[in-house]
N, C-alpha and C positions, 0 to 999 in steps of 0.2 A: 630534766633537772638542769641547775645552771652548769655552763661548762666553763672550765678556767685552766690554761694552754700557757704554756711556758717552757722557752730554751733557751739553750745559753749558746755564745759565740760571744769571743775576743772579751770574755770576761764579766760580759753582761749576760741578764735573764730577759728575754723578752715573753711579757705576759698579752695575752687577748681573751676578754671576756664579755659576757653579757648579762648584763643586769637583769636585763629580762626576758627570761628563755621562750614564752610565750607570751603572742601579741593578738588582740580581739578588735575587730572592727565590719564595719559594714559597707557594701556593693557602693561608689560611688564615695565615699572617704578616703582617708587618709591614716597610714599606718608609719608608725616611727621604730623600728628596729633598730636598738642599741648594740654597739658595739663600740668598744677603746680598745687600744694598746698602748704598752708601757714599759720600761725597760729599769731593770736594778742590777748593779746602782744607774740615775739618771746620766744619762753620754753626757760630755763635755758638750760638744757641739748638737748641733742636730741631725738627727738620720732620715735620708729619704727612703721611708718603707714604701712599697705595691700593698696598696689593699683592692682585692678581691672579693664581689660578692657572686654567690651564686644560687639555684633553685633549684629542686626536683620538688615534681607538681606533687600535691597531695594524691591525684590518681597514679604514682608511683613512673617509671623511666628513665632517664636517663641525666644527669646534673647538666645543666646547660648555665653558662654564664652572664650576668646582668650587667654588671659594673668594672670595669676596670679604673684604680686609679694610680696616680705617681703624682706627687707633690701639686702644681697647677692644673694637670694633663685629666682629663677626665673621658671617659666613653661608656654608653650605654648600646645594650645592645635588644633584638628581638620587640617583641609586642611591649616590653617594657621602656624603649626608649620615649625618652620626652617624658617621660612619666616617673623619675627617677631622684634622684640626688644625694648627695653626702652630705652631713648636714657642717660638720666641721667647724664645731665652736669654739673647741680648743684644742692645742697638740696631740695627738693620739684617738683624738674623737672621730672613727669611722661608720658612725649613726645612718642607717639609710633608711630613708623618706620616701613614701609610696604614695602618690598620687592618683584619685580616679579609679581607685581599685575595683577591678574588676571578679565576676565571679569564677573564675578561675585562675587567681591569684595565690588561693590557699597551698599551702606547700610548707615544706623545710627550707631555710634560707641561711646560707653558710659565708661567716665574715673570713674571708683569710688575711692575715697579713705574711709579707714574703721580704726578708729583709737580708738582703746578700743570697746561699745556697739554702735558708732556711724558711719555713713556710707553718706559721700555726694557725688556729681557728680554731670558731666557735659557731655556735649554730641558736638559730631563734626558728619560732615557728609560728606559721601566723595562719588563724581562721576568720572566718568571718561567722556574723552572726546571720540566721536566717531559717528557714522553714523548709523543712522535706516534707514531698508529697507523693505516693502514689501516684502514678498516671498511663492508664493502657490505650492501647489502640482504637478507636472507633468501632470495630469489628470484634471488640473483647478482650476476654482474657489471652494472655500469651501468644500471640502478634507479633513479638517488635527481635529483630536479629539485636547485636551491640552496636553494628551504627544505624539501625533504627531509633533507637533507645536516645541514642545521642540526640539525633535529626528531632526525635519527638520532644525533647528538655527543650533544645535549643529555638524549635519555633515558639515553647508554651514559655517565652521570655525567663529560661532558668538553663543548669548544666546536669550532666551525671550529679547524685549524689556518691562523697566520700561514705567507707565504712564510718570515719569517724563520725559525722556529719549523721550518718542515720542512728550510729546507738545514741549518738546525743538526745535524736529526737524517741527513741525508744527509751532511756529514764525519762521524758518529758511527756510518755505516757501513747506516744505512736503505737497503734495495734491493728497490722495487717497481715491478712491471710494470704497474700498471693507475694509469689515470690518474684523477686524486681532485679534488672540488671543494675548493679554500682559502677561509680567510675575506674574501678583500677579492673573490672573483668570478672568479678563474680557475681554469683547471683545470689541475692540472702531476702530475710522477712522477719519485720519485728514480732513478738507477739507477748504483751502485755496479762494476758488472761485466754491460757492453753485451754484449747477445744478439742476433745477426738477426731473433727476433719481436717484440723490445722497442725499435722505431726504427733499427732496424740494428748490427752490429756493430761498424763504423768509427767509429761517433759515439765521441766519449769521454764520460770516465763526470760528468756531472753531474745540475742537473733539468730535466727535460725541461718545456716547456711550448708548453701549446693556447692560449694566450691568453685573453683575456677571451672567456666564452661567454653567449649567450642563458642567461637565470637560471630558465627557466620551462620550457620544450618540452625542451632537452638533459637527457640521464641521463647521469650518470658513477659513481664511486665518489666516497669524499670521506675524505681525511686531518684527524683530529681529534687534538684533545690536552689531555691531562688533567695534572696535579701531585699534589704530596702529597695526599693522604688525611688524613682525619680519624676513622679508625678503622682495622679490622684487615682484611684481606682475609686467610682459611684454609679449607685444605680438610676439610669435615665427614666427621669419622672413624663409618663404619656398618657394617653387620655384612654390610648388603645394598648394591646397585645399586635406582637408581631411576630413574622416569619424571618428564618437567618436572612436574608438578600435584605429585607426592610428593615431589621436591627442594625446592619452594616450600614447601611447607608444612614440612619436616625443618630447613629454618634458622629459619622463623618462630616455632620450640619449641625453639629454642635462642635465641631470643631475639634471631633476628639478622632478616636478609634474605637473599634471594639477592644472590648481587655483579653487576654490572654490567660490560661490557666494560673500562669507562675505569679500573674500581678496579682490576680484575685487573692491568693494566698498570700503573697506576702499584703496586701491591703488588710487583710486577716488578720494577720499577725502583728504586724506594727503598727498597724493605724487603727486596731479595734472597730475594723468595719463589720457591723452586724446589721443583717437586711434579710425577711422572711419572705422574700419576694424570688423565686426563681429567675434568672435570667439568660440568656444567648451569649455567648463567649467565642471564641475567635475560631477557635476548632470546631466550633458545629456541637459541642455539649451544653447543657444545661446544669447551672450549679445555683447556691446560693450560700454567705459565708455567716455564721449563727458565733458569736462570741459569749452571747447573756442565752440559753437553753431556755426554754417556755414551750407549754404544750402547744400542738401546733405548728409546730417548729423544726421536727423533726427529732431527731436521738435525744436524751440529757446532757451528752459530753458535747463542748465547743468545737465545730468545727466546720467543713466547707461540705455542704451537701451537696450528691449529684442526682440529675436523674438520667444521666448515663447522654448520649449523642440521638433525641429523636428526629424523626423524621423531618428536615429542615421546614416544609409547608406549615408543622405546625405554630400556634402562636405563642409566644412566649413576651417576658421582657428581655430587656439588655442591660449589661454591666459593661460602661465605659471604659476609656485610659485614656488621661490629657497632661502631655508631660508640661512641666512646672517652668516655665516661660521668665 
């Protein structure tokens, strides 16, 4: 909900608020986080307030600060510098501006203003939009320790998935049996249409969750999630079938690369790429991503089919990636 903060000192109220508590954008955009303050009645003269922004990531830890400012005097700090600004278009306007966002930008983002011994704020929160996916080891089910889980997001061009981030995708109809590490350290699984092997059949249909697990000795799977792209995910048109070394090398003479689990999905999802064509992906699996169902095709529901990581020798097609030039 919005928040709206207010104190008094030397006879004035100083107020700090947010128009809009939550803010939605996508992987490589730009986010504008509102924030003012304002003082009643208006000072005579002008006051140099400290405005402060700060973060705590959406996988949960610890508040770390982005912004500092004082009247001219500006500093950013962390992965966020250079990537930053206040937008300040009028008296009290402490707006902050996100450029190039990244997939691990989502978080709670806190405006303070600090004027003499006193300190108020408000808080905005900002997601991005994008697509959670299941994604296991090569070697199968329950595999991956939590910085497995990590290391396996981050090569398949995507991060941990938030809890929030997967029930979004579980009302958007996500339905998995195998339970997955999240980013803040537990382990959970959507399920859309309860089955006796998946927790029983009497549960109803939510996310299912193991709690917080030991991050080291446990295996699980792990739910990740990626957003727009910044180039093209396509399927490379050949005369032939090929083997992983020959697919790799057939986009790198097109001037591309092999795609990555995270691209093929988000291609999926925002670019409506639909191809009944299996093809060779960057991890050594086999997928193909179905938007429009048709027999032949695989399931009736829209989605990214696999045929799990065969044996590289065999032949297949390949699914590109050419970032946007």
């Amino acid at each position: 909900k919005d928040e709206l903060s207010g104190i008094h000192f030397s006879g004035m109220k100083l107020h700090v608020d947010s128009a809009q508590p939550s803010v939605f954008s996508v992987r490589g955009g730009n986010a504008t986080l509102q924030c003012k303050f304002w003082y009643e009645p208006e000072p005579s003269s002008p006051r140099e307030a400290r405005v402060k922004w700060s973060w705590v990531s959406a996988a949960g830890g610890h508040e770390t600060d982005l912004v500092v400012a004082a009247g001219p005097r500006f500093r950013s700090f962390g992965d966020f510098r250079g990537r930053v600004q206040l937008r300040r278009d009028f008296p009290g306007d402490a707006t902050l501006v996100l450029n190039k966002l990244q997939l691990n930008d989502t978080g709670r983002y806190r405006c303070a203003v600090v004027d003499g011994l006193e300190d108020q704020s408000t808080v905005v929160h900002l997601e991005l939009q994008g697509v959670v996916f299941p994604y296991q080891h090569p070697r199968g089910r329950y595999h991956l320790s939590f910085l497995g889980a990590q290391q396996a997001c981050e090569e398949q061009d995507s991060t941990l998935a938030t809890f929030t981030q997967l029930f979004r995708s579980w009302k958007e109809g996500l339905n998995w049996c195998n339970a997955g590490w999240l980013a803040d350290g537990t382990v959970q699984y959507p399920m859309t249409r309860p089955r006796e092997s998946c927790g029983g059949a009497r549960l109803p249909p939510g996310v299912r969750h193991y709690g917080r697990q030991h991050l080291y000795p446990n295996r699980y799977d792990v739910f990740c999630f990626s957003s727009l792209l910044q180039g093209k995910v396509y399927y490379l048109q050949s005369s032939r079938k090929m083997n992983l070394t020959e697919a790799q090398h057939a986009c790198q003479d097109d001037r591309a690369e092999i795609a990555k689990v995270g691209q093929l999905y988000s291609a999926w999802k925002f670019a409506g790429l639909d191809r009944c064509d299996a093809g060779w992906l960057a991890d050594g699996s086999v997928r193909y991503p179905i938007t429009r169902p048709r027999k032949s095709c695989g399931p009736s529901e829209p989605g990214v089919r696999s045929f799990g990581f065969p044996p590289p020798q065999h032949k297949h097609g390949v699914y590109c990636y050419k970032l946007d030039t």
